[in-house]
MARBA-3410 file (N, C-alpha, C, O; in Angstrom, 1 decimal):
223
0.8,-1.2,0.0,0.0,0.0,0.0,0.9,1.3,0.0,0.7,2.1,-0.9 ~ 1.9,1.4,1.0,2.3,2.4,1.3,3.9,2.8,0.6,4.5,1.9,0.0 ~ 4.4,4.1,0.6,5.4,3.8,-0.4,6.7,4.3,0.5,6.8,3.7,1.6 ~ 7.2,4.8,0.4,8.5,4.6,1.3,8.1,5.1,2.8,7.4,6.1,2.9 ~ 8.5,4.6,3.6,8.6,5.3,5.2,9.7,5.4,5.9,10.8,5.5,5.4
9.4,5.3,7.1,10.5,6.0,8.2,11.3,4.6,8.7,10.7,3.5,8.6 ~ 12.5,4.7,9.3,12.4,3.3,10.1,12.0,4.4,12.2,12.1,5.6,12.7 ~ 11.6,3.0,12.5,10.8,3.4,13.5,11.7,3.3,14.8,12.7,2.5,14.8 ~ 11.5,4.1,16.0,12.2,4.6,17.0,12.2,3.2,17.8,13.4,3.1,18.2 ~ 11.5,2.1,18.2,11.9,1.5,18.9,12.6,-0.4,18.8,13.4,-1.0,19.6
12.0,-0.9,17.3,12.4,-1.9,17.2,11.7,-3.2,16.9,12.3,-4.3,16.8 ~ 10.2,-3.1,16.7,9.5,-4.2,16.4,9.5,-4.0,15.1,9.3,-3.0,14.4 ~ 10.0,-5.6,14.7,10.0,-5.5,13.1,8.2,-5.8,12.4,7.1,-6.3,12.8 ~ 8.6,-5.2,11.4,7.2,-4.4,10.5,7.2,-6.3,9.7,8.2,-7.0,9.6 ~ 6.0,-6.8,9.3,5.4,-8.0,8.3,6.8,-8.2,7.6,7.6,-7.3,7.4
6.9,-9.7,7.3,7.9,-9.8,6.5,7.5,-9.3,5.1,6.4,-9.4,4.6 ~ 8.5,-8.8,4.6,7.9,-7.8,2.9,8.2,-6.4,3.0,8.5,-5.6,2.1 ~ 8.1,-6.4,4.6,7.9,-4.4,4.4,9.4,-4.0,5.0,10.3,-4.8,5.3 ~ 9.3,-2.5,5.0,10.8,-2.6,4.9,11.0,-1.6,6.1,12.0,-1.0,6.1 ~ 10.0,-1.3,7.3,9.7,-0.7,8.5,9.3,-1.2,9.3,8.6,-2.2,9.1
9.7,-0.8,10.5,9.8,-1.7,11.8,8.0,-1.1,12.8,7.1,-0.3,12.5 ~ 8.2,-1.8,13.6,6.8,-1.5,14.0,7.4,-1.1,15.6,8.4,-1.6,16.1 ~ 6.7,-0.3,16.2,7.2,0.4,17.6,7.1,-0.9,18.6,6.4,-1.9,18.5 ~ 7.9,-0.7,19.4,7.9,-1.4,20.9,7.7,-0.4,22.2,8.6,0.4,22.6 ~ 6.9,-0.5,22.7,6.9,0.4,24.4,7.5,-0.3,25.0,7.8,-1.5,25.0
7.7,1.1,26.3,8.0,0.5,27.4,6.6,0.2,28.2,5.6,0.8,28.0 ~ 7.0,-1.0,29.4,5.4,-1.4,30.1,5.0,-0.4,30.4,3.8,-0.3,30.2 ~ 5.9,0.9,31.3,4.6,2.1,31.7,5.3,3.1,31.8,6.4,2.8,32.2 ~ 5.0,4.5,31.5,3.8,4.7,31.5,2.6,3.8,29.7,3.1,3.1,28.8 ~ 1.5,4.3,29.9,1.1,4.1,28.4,1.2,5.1,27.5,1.9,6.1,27.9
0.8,5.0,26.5,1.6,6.0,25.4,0.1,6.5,25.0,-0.2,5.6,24.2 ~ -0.8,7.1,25.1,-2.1,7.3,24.7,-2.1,8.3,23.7,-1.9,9.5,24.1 ~ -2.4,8.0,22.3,-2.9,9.4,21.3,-4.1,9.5,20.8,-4.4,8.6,20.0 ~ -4.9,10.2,20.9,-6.1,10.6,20.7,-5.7,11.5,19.2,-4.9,12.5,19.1 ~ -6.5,11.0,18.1,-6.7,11.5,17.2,-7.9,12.4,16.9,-8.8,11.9,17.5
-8.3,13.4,16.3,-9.7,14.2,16.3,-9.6,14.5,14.7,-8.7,15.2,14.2 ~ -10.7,13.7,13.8,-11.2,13.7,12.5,-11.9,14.5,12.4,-12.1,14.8,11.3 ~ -12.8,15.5,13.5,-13.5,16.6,12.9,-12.4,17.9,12.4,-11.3,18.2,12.7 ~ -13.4,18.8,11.4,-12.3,19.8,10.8,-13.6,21.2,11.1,-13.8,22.2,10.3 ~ -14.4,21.1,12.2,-14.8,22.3,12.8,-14.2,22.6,13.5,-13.4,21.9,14.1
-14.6,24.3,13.7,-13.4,25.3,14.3,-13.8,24.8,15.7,-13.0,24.2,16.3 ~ -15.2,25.1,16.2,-15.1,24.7,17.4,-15.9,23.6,18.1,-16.8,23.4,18.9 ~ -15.1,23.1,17.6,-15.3,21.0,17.6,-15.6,20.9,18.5,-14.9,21.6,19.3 ~ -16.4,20.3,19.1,-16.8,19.2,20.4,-15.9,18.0,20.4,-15.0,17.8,21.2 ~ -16.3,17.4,19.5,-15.6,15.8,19.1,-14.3,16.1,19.6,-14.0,15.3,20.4
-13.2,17.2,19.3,-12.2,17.6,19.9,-11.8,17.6,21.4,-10.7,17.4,21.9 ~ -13.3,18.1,22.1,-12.8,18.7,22.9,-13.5,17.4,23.6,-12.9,17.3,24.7 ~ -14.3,16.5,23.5,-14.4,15.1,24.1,-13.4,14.6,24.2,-13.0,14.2,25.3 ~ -12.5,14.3,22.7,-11.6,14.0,23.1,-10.3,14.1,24.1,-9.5,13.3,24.5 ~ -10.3,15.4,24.4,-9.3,15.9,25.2,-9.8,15.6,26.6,-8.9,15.2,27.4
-11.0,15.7,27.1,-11.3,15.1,28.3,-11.0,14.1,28.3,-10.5,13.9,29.4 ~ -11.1,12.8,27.5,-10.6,11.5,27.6,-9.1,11.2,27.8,-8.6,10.2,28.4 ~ -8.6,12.5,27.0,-6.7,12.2,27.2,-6.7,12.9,28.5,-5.8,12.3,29.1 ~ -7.3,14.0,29.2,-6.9,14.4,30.8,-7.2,12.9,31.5,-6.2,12.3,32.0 ~ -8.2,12.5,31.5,-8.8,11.5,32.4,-8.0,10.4,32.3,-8.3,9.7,33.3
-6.8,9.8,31.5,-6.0,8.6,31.5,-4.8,9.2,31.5,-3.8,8.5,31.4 ~ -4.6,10.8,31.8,-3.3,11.3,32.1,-3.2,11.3,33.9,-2.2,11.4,34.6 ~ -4.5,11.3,34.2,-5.0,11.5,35.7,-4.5,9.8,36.1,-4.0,9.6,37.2 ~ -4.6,9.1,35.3,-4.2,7.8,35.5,-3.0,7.5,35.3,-2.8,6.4,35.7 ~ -1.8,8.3,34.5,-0.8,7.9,34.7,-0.4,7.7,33.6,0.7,7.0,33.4
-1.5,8.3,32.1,-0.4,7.6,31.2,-0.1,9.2,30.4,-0.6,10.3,30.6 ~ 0.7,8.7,29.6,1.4,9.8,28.7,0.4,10.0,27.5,-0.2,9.1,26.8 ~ 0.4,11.5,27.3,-0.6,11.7,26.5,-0.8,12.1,25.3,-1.6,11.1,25.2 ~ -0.8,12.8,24.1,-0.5,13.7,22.7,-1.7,13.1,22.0,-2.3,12.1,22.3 ~ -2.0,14.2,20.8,-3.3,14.4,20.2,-2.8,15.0,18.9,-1.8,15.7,18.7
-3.5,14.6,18.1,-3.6,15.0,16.3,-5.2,15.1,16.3,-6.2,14.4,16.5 ~ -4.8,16.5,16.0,-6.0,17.3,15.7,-5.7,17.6,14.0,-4.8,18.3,13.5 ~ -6.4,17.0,13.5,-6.8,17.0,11.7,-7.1,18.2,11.4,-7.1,18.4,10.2 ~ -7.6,19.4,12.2,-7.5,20.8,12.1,-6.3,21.4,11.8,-5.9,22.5,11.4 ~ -5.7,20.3,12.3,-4.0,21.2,12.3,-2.8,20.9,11.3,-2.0,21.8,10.9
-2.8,19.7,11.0,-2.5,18.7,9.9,-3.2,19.0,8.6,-4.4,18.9,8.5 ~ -2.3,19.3,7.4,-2.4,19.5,6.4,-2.0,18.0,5.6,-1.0,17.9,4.9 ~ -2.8,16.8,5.7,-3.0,16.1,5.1,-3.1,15.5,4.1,-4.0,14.6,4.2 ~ -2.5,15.6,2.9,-3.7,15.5,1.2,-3.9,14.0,1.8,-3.4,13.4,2.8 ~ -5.0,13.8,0.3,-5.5,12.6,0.4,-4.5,11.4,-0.1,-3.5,11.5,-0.9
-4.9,10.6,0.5,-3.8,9.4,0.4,-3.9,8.9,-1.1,-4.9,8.5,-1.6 ~ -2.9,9.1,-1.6,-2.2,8.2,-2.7,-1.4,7.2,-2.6,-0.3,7.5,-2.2 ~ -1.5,6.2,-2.8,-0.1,4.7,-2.7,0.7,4.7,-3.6,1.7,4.1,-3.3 ~ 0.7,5.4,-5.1,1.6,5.4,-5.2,2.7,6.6,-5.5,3.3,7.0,-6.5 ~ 2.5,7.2,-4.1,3.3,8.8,-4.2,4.3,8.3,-4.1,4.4,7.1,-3.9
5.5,9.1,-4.3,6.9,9.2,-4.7,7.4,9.1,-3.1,8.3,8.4,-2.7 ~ 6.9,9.8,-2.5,7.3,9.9,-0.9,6.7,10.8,-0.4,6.0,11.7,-0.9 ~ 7.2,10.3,1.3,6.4,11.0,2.0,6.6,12.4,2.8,7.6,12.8,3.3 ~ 5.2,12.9,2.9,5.3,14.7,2.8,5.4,14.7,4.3,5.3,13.6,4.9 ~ 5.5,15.9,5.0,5.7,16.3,6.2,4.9,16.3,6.7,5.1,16.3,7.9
3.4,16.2,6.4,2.1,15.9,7.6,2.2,14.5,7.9,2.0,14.2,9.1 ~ 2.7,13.3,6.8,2.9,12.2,7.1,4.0,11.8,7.8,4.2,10.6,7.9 ~ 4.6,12.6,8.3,6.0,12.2,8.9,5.2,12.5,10.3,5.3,11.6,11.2 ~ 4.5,13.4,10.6,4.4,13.7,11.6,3.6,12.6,12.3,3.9,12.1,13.4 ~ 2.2,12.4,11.4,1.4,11.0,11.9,1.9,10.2,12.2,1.6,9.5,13.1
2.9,9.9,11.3,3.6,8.6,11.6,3.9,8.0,12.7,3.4,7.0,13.3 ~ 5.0,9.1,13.0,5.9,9.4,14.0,5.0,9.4,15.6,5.3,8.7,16.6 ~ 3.6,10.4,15.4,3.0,9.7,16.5,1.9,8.5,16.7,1.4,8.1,17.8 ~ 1.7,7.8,15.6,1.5,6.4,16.0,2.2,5.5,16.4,1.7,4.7,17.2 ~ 3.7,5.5,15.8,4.8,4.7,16.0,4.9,5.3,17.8,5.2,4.4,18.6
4.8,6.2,18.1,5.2,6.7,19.7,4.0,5.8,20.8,4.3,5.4,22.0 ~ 2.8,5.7,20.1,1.3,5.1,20.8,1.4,4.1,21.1,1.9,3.4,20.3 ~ 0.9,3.5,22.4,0.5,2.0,22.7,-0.6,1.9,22.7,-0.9,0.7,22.6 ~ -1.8,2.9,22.7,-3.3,2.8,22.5,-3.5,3.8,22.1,-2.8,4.8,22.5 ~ -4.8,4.0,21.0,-4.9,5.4,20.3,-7.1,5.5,20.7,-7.8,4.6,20.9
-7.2,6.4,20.7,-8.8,7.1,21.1,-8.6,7.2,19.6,-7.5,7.3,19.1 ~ -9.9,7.1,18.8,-10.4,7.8,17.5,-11.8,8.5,18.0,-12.6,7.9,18.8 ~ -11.9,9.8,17.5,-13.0,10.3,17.9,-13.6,11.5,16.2,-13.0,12.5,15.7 ~ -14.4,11.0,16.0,-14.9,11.1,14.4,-16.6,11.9,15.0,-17.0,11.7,16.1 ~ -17.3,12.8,14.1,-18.1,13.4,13.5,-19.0,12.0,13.1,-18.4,11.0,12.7
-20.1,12.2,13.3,-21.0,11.4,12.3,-21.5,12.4,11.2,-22.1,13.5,11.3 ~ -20.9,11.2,9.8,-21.2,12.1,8.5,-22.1,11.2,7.9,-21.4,10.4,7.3 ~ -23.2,11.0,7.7,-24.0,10.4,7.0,-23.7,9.1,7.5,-22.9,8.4,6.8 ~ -24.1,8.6,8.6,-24.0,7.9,9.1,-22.4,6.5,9.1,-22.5,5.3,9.4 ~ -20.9,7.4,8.8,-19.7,7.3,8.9,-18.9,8.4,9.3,-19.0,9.6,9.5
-17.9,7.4,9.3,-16.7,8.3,9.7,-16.5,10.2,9.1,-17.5,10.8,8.6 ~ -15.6,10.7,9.2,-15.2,12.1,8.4,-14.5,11.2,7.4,-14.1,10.0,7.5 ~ -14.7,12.3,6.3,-13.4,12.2,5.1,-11.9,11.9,6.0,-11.3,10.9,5.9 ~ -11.3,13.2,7.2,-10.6,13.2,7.5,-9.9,12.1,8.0,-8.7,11.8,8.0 ~ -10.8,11.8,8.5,-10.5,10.4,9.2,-10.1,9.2,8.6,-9.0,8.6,8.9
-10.9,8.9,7.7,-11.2,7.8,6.9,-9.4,8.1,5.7,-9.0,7.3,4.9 ~ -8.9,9.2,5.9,-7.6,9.5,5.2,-6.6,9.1,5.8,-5.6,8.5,5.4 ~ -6.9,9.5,6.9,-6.1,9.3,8.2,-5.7,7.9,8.3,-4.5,7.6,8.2 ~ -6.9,7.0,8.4,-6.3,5.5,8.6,-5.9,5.2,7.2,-5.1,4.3,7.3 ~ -6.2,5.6,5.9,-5.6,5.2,5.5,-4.0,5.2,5.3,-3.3,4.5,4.6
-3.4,6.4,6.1,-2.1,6.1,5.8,-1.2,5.2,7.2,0.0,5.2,7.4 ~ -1.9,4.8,7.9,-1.4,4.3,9.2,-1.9,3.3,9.8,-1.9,2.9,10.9 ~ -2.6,2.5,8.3,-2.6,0.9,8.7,-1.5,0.1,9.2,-1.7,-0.9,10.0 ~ -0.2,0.3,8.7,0.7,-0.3,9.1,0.9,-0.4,10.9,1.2,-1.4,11.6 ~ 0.7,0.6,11.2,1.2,1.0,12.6,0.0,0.3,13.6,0.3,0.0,14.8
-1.4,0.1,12.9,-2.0,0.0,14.0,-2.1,-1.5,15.0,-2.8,-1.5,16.0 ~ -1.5,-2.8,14.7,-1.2,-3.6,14.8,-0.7,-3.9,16.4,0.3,-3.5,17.0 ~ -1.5,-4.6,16.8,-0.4,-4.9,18.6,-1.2,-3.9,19.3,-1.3,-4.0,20.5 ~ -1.8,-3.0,18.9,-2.6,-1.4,19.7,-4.2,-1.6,19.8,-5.0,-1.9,18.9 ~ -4.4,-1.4,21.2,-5.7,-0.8,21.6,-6.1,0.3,21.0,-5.3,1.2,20.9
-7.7,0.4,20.5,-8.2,1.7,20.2,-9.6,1.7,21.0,-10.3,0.7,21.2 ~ -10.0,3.1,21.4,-11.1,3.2,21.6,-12.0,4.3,21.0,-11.2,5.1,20.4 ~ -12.6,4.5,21.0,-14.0,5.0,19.7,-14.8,6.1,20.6,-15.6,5.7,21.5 ~ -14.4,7.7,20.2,-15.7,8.3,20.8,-16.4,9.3,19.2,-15.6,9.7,18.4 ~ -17.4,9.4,19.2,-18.5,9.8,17.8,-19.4,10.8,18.6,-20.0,10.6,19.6
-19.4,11.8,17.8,-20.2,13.0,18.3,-21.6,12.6,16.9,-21.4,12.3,15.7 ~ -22.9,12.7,17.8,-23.9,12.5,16.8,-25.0,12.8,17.2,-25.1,12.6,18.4 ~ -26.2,13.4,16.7,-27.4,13.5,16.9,-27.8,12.3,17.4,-28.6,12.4,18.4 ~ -27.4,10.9,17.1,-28.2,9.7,16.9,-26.9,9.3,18.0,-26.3,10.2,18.6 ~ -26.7,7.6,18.3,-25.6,7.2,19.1,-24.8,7.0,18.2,-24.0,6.4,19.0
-24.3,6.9,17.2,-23.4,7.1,16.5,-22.4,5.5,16.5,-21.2,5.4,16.6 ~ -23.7,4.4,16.1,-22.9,3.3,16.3,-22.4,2.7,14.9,-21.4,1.9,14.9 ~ -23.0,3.0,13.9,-22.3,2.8,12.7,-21.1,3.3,12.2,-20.3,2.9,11.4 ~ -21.0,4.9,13.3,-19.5,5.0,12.6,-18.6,4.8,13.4,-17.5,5.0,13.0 ~ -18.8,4.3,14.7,-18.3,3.4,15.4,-17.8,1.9,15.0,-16.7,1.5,15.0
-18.7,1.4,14.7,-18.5,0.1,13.9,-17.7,0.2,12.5,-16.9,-0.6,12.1 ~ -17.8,1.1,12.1,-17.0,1.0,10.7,-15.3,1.5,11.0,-14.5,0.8,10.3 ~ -14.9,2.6,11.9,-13.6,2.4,12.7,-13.0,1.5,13.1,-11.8,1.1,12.9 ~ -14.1,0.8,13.7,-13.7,-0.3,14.3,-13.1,-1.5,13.4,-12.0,-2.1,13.7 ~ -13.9,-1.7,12.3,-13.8,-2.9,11.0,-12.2,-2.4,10.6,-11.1,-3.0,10.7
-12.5,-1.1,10.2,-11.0,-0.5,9.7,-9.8,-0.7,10.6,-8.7,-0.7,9.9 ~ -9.7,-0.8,11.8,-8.9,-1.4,12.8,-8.6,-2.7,13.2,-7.5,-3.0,13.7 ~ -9.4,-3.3,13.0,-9.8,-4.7,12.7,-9.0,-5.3,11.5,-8.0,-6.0,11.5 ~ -9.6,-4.7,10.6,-8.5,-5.2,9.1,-6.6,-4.9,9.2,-5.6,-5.5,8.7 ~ -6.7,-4.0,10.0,-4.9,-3.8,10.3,-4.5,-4.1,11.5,-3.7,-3.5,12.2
-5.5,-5.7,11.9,-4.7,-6.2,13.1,-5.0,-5.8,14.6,-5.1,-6.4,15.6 ~ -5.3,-4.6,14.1,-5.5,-3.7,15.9,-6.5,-4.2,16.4,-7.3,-4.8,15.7 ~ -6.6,-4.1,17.9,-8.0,-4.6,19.0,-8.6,-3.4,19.3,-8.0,-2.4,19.3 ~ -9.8,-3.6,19.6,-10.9,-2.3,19.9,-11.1,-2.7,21.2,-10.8,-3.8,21.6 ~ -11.9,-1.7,22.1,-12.9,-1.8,23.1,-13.9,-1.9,22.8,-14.4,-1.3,21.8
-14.7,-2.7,23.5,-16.3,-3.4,23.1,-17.1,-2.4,23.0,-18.2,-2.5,22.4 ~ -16.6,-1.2,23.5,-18.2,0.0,23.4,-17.1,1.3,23.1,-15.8,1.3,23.3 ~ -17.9,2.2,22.8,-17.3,3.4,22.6,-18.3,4.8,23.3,-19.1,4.2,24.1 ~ -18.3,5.4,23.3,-18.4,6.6,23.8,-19.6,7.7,22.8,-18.9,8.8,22.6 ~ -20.4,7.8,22.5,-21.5,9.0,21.8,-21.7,10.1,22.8,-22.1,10.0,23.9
-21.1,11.5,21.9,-21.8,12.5,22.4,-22.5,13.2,21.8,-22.2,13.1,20.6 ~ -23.6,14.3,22.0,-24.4,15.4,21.0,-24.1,16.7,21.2,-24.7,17.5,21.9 ~ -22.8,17.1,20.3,-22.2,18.4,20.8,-23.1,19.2,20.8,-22.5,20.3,20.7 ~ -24.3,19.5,20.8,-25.6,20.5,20.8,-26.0,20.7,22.0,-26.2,21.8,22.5 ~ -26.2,18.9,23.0,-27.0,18.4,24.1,-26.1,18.8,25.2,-26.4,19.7,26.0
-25.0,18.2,25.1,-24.0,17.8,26.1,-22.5,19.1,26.6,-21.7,19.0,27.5 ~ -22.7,20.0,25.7,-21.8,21.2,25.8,-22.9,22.1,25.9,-24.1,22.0,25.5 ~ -22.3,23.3,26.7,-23.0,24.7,26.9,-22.0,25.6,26.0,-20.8,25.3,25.8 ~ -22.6,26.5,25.5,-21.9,27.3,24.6,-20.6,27.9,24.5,-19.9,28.5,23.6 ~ -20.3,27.4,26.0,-18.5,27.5,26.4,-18.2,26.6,26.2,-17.0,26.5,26.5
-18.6,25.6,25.7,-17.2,24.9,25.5,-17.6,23.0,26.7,-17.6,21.8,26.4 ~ -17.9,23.8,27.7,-17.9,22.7,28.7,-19.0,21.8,28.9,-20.2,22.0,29.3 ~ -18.3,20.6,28.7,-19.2,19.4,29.2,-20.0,19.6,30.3,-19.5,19.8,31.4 ~ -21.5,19.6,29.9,-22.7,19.5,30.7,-23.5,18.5,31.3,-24.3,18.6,32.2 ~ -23.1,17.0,30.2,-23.4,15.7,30.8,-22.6,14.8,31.8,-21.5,14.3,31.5
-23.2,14.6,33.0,-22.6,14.2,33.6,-22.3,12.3,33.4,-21.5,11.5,34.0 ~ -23.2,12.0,32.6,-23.4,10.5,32.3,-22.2,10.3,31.1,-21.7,9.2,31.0 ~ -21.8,11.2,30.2,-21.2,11.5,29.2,-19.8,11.4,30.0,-19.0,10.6,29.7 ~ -19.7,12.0,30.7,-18.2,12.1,31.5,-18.0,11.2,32.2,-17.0,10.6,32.4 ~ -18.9,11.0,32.7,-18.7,9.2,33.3,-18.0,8.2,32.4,-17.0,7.6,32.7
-18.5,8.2,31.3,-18.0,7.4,30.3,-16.9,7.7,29.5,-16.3,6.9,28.7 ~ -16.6,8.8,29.6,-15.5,9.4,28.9,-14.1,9.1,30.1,-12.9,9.0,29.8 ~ -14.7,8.9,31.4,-13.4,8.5,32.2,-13.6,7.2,32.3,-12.5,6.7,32.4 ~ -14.5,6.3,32.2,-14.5,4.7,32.3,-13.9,4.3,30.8,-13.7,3.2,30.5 ~ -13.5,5.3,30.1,-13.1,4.6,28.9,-11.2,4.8,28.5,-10.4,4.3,27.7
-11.1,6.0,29.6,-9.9,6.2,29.5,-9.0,5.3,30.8,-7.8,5.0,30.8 ~ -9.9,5.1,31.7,-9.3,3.8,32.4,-9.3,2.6,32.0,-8.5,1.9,32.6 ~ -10.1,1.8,30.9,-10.3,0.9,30.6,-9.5,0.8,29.7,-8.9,-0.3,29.6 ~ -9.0,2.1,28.6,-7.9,1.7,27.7,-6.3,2.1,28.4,-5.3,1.8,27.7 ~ -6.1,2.6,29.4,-4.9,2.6,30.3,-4.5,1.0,30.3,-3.5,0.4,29.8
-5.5,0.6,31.1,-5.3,-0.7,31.8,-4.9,-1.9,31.0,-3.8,-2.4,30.9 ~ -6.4,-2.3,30.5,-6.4,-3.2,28.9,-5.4,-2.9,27.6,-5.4,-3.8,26.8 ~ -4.7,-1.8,27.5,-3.7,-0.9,26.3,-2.6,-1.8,26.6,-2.1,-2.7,25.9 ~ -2.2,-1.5,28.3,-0.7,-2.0,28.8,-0.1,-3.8,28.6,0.9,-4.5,28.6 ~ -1.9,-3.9,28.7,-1.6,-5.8,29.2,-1.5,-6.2,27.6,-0.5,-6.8,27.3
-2.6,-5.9,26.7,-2.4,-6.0,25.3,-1.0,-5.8,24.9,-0.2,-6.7,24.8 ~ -0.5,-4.3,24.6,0.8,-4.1,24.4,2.1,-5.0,24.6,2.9,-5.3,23.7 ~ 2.2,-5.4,26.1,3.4,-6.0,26.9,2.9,-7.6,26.2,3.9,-8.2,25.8 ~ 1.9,-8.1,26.1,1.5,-9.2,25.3,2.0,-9.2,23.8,2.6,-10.2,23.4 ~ 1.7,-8.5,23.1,2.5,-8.6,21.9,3.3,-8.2,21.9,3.9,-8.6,20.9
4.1,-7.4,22.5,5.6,-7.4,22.5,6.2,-8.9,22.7,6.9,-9.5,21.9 ~ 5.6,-9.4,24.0,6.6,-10.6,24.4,6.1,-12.0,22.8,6.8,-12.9,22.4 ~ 5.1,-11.7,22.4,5.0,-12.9,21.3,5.6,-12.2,20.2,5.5,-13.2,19.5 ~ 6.1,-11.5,19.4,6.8,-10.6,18.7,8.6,-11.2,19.0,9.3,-11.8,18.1 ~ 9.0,-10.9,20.2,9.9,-11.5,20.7,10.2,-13.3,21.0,11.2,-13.9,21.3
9.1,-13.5,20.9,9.3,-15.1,21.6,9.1,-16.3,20.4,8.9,-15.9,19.2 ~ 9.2,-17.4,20.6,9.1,-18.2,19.5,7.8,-19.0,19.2,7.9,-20.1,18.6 ~ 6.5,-18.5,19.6,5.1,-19.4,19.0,4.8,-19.1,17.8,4.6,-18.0,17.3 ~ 4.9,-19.9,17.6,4.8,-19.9,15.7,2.9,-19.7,15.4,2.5,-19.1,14.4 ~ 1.8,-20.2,16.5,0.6,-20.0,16.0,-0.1,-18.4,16.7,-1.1,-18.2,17.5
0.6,-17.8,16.1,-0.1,-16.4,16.7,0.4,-15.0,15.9,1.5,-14.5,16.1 ~ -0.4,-14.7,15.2,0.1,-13.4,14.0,1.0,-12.7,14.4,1.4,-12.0,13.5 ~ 1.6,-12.4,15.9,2.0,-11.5,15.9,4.2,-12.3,15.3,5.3,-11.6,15.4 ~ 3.9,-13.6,15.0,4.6,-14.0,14.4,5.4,-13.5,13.1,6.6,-13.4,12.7 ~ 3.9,-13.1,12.6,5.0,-12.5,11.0,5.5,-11.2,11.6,6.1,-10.5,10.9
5.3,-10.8,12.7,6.0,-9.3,13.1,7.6,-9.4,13.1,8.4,-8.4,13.0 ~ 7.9,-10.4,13.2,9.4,-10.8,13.7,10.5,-10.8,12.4,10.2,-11.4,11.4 ~ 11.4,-10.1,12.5,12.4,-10.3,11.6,13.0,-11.6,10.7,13.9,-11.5,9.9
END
C-alpha cells in the first residue's frame, strides 16, 4: 500500500515484505494518542476527546493528540513518490502510541473524510494497539463506530467493546464545557479501561513478537 517510510524509534519489526519496523513500548507509563477527524473550528468531538486524554493522564499515562485541524494532510495516494511532512508527523505519533482514542463526527452515518484518510495512511502502525472509539452524533453514532472499528480490525488492531457517543448540541454549553454528567462518566471509564487493557495487550505482543510461537500473528512481526 504504502510507499517509502520512516524506520521506527523502537524496534518491532514491520510484516515480512515491508521494509519498517513497528514500535515497541516500554510497560509504563502508556503511550495514549487521541486523534480528532473533525475539521470544525469549534469542535466538540475535539474537545471530548481531550477530556478522555486528561482522564487517563490523571491515571498515569502519557498523552498527545492529532487534531486533523492542524494537519495538512492531502488525500492518500499509494503510489506517491514519498512521504510529505504531515505524514512524517502521523507517523511518528502512531509509532510513539501503545493505544490510540479515534474520535470522528458522524457524517452520514460514517466516519469524516478526515478520518477515513487518516487511517488510510497508518494501517501499518496500528497492529499490537488498543483503540477506543468516541463519535459526536445527533443519533448514538454506532455505525460509525462500527466502521472504525472494521478499519482497525483489518490492520490487526484490537478495539474496546463499546465506545463513547456524544451530542455536541446536548452535552456542551456554549463555552465549550461538558454539561453531561453521564457522558463524562464514560469518557473516564473509557480512558481507564484503555490505560489498563492498552498495557496488558501491548506487553503481550511485544513478548510474542519477541518469543518463539509460531501460532499467533503476531509471528510474522518478527524479523
Amino acid at each position: 500500500m504504502a510507499g517509502a517510510r520512516f524506520r521506527r524509534e523502537d524496534g518491532l519489526p514491520r510484516p515480512k515484505g515491508q521494509r519498517h519496523e513497528k514500535k515497541q513500548m516500554s510497560d509504563t507509563p502508556v503511550r495514549l494518542l487521541g486523534v480528532s477527524g473533525s475539521l470544525r473550528e469549534r469542535s466538540r468531538t475535539a474537545l471530548a476527546l481531550q477530556l478522555c486524554l486528561d482522564a487517563a493522564a490523571e491515571r498515569g499515562a502519557e498523552t498527545r493528540m492529532v487534531d486533523l485541524r492542524q494537519v495538512e494532510l492531502p488525500l492518500y495516494r499509494p503510489d506517491r513518490s514519498g512521504p510529505s511532512e504531515a505524514e512524517a508527523k502521523i507517523s511518528s505519533d502512531m509509532d510513539w502510541a501503545g493505544a490510540v482514542v479515534l474520535a470522528s463526527p458522524d457524517y452520514h452515518g460514517s466516519m469524516s473524510g478526515a478520518m477515513k484518510n487518516f487511517l488510510d495512511y497508518v494501517w501499518e502502525e496500528c497492529a499490537g494497539t488498543l483503540f477506543g472509539y468516541i463519535c459526536s452524533s445527533h443519533e448514538k453514532g454506532l455505525t460509525v463506530m462500527d466502521q472504525m472499528r472494521t478499519a482497525v480490525r483489518q490492520c490487526y488492531g484490537w478495539s474496546l467493546p463499546y465506545g463513547v457517543s456524544i451530542d455536541g448540541r446536548a452535552d456542551f454549553d456554549a463555552d465549550g464545557q461538558l454539561k453531561n454528567a453521564r457522558v463524562e462518566q464514560r469518557l473516564k471509564m473509557m480512558a481507564r479501561d484503555i490505560v489498563v487493557y492498552g498495557a496488558l495487550l501491548r506487553e503481550q505482543f511485544i513478548e510474542d513478537v519477541a518469543g518463539t510461537e509460531p501460532l499467533t500473528f503476531a509471528a510474522s512481526y518478527r524479523g
